[in-house]
C-alpha positions in Angstrom: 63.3 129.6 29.1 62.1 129.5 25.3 60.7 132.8 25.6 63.9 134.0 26.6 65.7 133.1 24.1 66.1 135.0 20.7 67.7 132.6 18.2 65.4 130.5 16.0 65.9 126.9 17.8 64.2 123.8 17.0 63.0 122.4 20.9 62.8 118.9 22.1 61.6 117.7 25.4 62.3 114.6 27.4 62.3 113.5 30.6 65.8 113.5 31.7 65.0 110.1 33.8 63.5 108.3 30.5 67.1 106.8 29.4 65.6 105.7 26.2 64.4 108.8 25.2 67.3 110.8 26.1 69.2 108.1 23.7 66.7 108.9 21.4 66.5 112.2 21.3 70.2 113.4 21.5 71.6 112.4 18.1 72.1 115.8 16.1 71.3 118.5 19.0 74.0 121.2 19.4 72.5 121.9 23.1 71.6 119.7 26.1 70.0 121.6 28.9 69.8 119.8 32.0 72.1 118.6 34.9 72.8 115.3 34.1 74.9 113.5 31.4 76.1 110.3 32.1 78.4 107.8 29.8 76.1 105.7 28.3 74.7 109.5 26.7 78.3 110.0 25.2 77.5 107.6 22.1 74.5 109.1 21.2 75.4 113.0 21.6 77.0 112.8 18.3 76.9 116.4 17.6 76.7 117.5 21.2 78.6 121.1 21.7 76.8 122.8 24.9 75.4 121.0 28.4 73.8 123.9 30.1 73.0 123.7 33.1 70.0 125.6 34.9 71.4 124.4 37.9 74.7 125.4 39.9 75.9 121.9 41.1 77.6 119.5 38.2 78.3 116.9 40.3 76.2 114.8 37.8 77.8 115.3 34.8 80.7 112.5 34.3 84.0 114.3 33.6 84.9 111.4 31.3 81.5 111.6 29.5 81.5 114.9 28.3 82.4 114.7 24.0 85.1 116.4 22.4 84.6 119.7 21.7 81.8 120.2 24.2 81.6 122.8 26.5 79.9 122.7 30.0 78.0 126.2 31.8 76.3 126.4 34.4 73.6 128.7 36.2 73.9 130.5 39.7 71.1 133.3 40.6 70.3 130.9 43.8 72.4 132.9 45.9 69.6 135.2 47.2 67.1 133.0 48.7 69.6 130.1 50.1 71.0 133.3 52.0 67.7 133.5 53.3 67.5 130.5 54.2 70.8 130.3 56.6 69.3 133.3 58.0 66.0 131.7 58.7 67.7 128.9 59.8 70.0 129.9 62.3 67.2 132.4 63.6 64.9 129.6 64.3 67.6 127.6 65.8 68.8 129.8 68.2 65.4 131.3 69.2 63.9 127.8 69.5 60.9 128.8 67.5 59.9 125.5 66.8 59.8 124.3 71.0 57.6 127.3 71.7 55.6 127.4 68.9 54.9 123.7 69.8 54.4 124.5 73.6 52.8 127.2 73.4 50.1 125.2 70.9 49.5 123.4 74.0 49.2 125.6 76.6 52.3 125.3 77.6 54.3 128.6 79.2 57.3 126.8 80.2 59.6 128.8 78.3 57.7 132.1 78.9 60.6 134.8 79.3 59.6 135.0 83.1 60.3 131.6 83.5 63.4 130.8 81.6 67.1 132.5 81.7 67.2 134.7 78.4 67.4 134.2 75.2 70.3 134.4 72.9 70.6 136.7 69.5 72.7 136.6 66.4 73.9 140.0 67.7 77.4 140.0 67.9 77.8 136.1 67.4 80.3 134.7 64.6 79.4 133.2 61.4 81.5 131.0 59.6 81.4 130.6 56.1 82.9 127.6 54.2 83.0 128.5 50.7 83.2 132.1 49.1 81.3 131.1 46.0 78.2 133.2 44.9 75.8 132.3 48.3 78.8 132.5 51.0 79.2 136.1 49.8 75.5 136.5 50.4 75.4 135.1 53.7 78.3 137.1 54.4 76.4 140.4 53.6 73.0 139.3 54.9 74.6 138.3 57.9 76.1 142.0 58.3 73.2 143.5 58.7 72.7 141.5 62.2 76.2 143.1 63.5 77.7 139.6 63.3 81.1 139.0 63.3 82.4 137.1 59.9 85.0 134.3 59.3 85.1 132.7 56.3 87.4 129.7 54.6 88.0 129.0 50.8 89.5 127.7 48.6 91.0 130.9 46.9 91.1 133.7 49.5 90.2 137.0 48.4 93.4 139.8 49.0 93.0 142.1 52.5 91.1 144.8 50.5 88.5 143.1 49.4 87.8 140.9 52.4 87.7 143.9 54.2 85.0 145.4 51.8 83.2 141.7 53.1 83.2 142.8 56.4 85.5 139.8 57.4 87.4 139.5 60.4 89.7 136.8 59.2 89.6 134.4 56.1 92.0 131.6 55.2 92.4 128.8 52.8 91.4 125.3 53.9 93.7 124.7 56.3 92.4 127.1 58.5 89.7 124.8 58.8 90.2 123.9 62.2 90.3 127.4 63.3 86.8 128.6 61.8 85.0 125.3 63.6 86.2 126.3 67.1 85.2 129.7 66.6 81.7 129.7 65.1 78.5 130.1 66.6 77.0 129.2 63.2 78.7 127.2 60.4 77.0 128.2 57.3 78.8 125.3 54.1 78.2 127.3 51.0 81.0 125.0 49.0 80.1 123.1 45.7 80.5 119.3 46.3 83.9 117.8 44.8 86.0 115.5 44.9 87.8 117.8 47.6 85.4 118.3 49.6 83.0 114.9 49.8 83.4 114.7 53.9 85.4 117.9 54.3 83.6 118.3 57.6 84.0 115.0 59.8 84.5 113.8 63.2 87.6 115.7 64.1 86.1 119.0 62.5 82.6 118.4 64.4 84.5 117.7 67.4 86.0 121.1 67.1 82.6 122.9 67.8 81.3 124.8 70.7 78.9 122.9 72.6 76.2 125.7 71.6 77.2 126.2 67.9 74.9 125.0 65.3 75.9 123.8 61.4 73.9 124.8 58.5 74.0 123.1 55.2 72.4 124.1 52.1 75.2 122.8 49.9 75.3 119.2 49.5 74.5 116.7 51.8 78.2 114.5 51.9 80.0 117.6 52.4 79.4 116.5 56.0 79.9 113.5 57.1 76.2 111.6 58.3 77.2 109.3 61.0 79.7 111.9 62.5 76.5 114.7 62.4 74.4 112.2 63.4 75.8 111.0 66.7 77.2 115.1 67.5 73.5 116.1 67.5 72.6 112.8 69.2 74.5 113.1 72.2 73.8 116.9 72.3 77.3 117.6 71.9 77.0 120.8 69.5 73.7 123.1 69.4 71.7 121.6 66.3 71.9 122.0 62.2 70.0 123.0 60.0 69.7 120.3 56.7 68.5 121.9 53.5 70.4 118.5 51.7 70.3 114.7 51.6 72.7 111.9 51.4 69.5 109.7 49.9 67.0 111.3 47.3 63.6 109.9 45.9 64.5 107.9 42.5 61.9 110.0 40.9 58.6 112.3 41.4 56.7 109.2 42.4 58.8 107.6 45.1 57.3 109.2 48.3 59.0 106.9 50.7 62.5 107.5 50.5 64.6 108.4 53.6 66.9 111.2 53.8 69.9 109.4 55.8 70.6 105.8 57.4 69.9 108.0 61.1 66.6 109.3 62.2 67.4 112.4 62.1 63.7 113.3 62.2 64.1 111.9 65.7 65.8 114.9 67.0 64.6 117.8 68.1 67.7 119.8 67.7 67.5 119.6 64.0 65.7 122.2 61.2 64.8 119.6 58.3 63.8 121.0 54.8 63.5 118.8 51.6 66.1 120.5 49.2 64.3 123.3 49.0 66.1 126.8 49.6 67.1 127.5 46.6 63.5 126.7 44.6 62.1 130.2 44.2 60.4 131.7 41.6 63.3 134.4 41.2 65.9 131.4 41.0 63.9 129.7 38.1 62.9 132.7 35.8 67.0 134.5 36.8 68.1 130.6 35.7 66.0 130.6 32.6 67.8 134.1 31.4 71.1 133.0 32.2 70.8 129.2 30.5 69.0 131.5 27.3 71.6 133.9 26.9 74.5 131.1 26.7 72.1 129.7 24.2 72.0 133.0 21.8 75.9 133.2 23.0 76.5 130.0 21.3 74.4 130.6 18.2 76.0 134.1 18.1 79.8 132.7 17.8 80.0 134.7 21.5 81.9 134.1 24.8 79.5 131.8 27.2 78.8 133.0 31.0 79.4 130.3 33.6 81.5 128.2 32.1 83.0 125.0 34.1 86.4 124.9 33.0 87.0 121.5 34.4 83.9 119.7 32.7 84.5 122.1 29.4 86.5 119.7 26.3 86.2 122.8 23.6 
């Protein structure tokens, strides 16, 4: 990220976990770059003017905490390999990869094509898509090129032409809801976690599902309600999902022990489980570091800022 950027900056680094340091460190910086800023910072970020974030989600950043006359970005560019990711996921869901791979490892032919009805494809099946943001449109393309068919719900919709131009069949505002859960084969939840949203998929919405259809979250993790996931995959009541994201996180790079969720989710075998990792790609960091270095000159320079987050932003 310093390499990127072209205005002579003085540099500090801390670790964003080390309150004291952060408290120490923020009196007379212009720029905080992280993803976190909480209101015990407020005091000290006396001549605060910029939190960048190299990081989409601001659901760290306290509304309240942010100093007058600061302004909030943030940084996308995550959209390509989380795309992949749904992909990957609702490919090895459906295929079962993981229950032959692990037969299979054991001599087991039991779901050798001549002994088993056939398999399904994403051929002609229907993604859903909750969230038209930067990764819901990439789904929505990747997911084109497998002739699925495409339903989508946000919170703006886009006008007929242009949903048209994103090969949808329908999309609606949020309370179509109900209609894009009983239709999908796959549920791909692409939103930003707000206030809005924080259990936007619960009991009645899961309930809604086909018995086959299978839920994929690389989002964030209380989007979807856990104990109403938990018991729907329990009781073998939808298809599976697909869990990129957590309801519980380690405290820090040293606690190894932490659990994901209250349910054993690692239990089921109807369940993809990956540690928060679809967006973390090489492309993601060094794209990230350009964007979060061009606000920087941007500010410097007197310009316009990418990304900004209006509703954080007090400038």
């Amino acid at each position: 990220m310093e390499e990127f950027v072209t205005t002579p900056v003085n540099w500090s680094y801390v670790d964003p976990n080390d309150s004291a340091a952060m408290m120490k460190a923020l009196p007379g910086q212009d720029v905080l770059v992280g993803v976190k800023f909480t209101p015990d910072m407020t005091s000290s970020a006396d001549s605060l003017k910029m939190i960048v974030l190299q990081a989409a989600g601001f659901e760290k950043i306290v509304p309240s905490a942010v100093p007058e006359g600061c302004v909030v970005a943030n940084a996308y560019e995550h959209e390509a390999p989380i795309a992949e990711w749904v992909m990957m996921a609702a490919e090895v869901l459906d295929h079962e990869v993981f229950k032959a791979d692990q037969m299979l490892r054991k001599n087991d032919w039991g779901i050798w094509i001549y002994r088993r009805p056939p398999y399904r494809e994403l051929f002609g099946r229907t993604m859903g898509v909750i969230g038209l943001g930067h990764i819901g449109r990439r789904v929505l393309k990747l997911a084109r090129a497998y002739d699925m068919r495409l339903i989508a719900v946000t919170r703006t919709p886009p006008g007929e032409k242009e949903a048209r131009g994103l090969g949808l069949a329908w999309v609606g505002d949020p309370s179509r809801l109900d209609d894009l859960m009983s239709e999908a084969d796959f549920i791909a939840i692409t939103t930003p976690q707000l206030p809005s949203t924080k259990g936007l998929v619960g009991e009645h919405e899961i309930s809604l599902m086909k018995s086959g259809a299978y839920i994929i979250n690389p989002a964030r993790g209380p989007i979807i309600d856990e104990t109403a996931l938990y018991e729907a995959l329990r009781d073998n009541r939808i298809g599976g999902a697909a869990i990129d994201v957590w309801w519980f996180y380690p405290s820090g790079l040293d606690d190894h022990t932490t659990r994901p969720s209250k349910y054993p989710f690692h239990e089921l075998d109807n369940v993809l489980m990956t540690p928060h990792i679809s967006g973390g790609t090489y492309g993601t960091a060094e794209r990230r570091s350009r964007v979060v270095a061009e606000n920087i000159d941007r500010f410097y320079r007197g310009e316009p800022l990418v990304n900004v987050v209006t509703e954080l932003s007090r400038n």
